[in-house]
N, C-alpha and C positions, 0 to 999 in steps of 0.2 A: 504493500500500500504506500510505500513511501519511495520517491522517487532517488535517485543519488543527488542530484541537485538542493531536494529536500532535507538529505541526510545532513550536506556541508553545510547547509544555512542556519543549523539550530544551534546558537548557545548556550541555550539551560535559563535566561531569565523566561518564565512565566507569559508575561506579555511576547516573545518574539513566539513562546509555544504555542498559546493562541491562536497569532496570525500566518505561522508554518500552519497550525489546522486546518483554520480556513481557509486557505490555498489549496491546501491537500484536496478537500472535499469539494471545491472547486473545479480541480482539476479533472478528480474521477468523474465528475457531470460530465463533463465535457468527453473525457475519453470514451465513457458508454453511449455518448451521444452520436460521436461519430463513428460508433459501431451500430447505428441506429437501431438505442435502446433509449429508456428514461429512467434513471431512478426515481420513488417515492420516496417521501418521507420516513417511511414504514421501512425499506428495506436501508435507507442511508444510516435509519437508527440501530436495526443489526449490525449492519457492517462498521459502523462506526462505534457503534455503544455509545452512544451520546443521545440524549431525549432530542426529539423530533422537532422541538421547539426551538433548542439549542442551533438543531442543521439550520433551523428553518434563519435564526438569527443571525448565522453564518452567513449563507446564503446572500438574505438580503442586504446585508453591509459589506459583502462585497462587489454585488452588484449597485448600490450606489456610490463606491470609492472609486470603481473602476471602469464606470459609465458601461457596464456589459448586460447582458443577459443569459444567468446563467440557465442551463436548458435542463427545466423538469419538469413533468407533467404540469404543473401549473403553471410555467410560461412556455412552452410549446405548444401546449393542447387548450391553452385559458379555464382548467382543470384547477379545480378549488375557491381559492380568494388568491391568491396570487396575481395582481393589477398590475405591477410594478411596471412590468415590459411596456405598457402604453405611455406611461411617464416617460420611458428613455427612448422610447420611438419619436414621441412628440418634442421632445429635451432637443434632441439628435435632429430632429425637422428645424426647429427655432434658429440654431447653430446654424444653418445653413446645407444640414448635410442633403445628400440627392438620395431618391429613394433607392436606388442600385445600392450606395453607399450603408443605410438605414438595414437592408436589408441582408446584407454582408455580416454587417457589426452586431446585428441581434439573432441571429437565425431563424429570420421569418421572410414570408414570401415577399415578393412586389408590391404584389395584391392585397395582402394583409396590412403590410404600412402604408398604404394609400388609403386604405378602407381607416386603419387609425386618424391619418393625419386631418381624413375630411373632416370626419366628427368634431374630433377638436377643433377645425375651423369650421364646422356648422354654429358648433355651440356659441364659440367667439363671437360672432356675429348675430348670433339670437341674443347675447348677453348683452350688446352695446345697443340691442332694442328693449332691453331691460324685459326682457321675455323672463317668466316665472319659471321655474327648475321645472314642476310639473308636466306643465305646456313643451316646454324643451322637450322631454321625456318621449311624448306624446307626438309631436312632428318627426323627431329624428327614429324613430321607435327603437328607441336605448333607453336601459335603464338608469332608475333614477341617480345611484351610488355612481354608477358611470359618469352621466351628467358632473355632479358634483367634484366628483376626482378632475376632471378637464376644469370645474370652476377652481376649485383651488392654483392647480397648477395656472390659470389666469392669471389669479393674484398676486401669485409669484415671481412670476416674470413680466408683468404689466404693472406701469404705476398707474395709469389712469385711461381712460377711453381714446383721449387724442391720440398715445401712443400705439392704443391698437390700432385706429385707425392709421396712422402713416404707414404702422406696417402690414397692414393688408392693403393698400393702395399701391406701395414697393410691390409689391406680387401681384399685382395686377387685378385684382379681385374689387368691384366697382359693387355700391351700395346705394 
């Protein structure tokens, strides 16, 4: 389970053990991945001995350290609660990246980050018409928590409406 690279990089303080861990279980996603398999949570926690909770902790910190998507039934298959991957699809869109690019760096289709990116800018643009989350819900037929997730990630990277607007006019998109 532990790579040689692995081997040389541990010096014994606690925190670098840690983050050799999560690397490790990392890496094995990735390797069963491109044996196309997926681990669960259920068999990472066998093989690992660590509670599921723990993988899952793993996992998602370093998927946002590392701008990735690591590949498990819940961001391959959108299998569970696992949302994260639409965050770094859209993240990765805002940056500039091209959907080729998008869809390299997460291991998802074309199709699948285009069908992401739209939404989030369906929503955007229902949101500068101050359109209700409900409503939202309801035109774009996605659910509500979805909706939401896309509001949030708005307010993050948006200070106010003018700057949405300039950058949806940059991209061509007329309202």
């Amino acid at each position: 389970m532990l790579s040689k690279e692995e081997l040389k990089g541990f010096s014994g303080t606690s925190a670098e053990y840690l983050n050799l861990f999560k690397q490790r279980i990392i890496r094995v996603c990735f390797e069963v991945y491109k044996q196309n398999g997926l681990l669960t949570l259920a068999e990472m926690q066998w093989i690992f001995m660590v509670s599921a909770t723990r993988i899952s902790e793993f996992i998602r910190s370093g998927q946002c350290e590392h701008n990735i998507i690591v590949p498990t039934p819940g961001t391959i298959l959108d299998a569970g609660r696992s949302m994260t991957h639409k965050d770094i699809i859209v993240k990765l869109h805002l940056q500039g990246h091209s959907v080729k690019e998008i869809s390299r760096i997460t291991y998802h289709s074309p199709r699948s980050v285009d069908s992401y990116i739209g939404t989030f800018e369906a929503v955007l643009i229902l949101y500068l018409y101050k359109m209700p989350v409900e409503l939202m819900s309801r035109i774009l037929k996605r659910g509500i928590s979805l909706i939401r997730e896309h509001l949030k990630l708005i307010d993050e990277v948006y200070s106010d409406a003018l700057e949405i607007k300039k950058d949806l006019i940059k991209k061509g998109v007329r309202f």
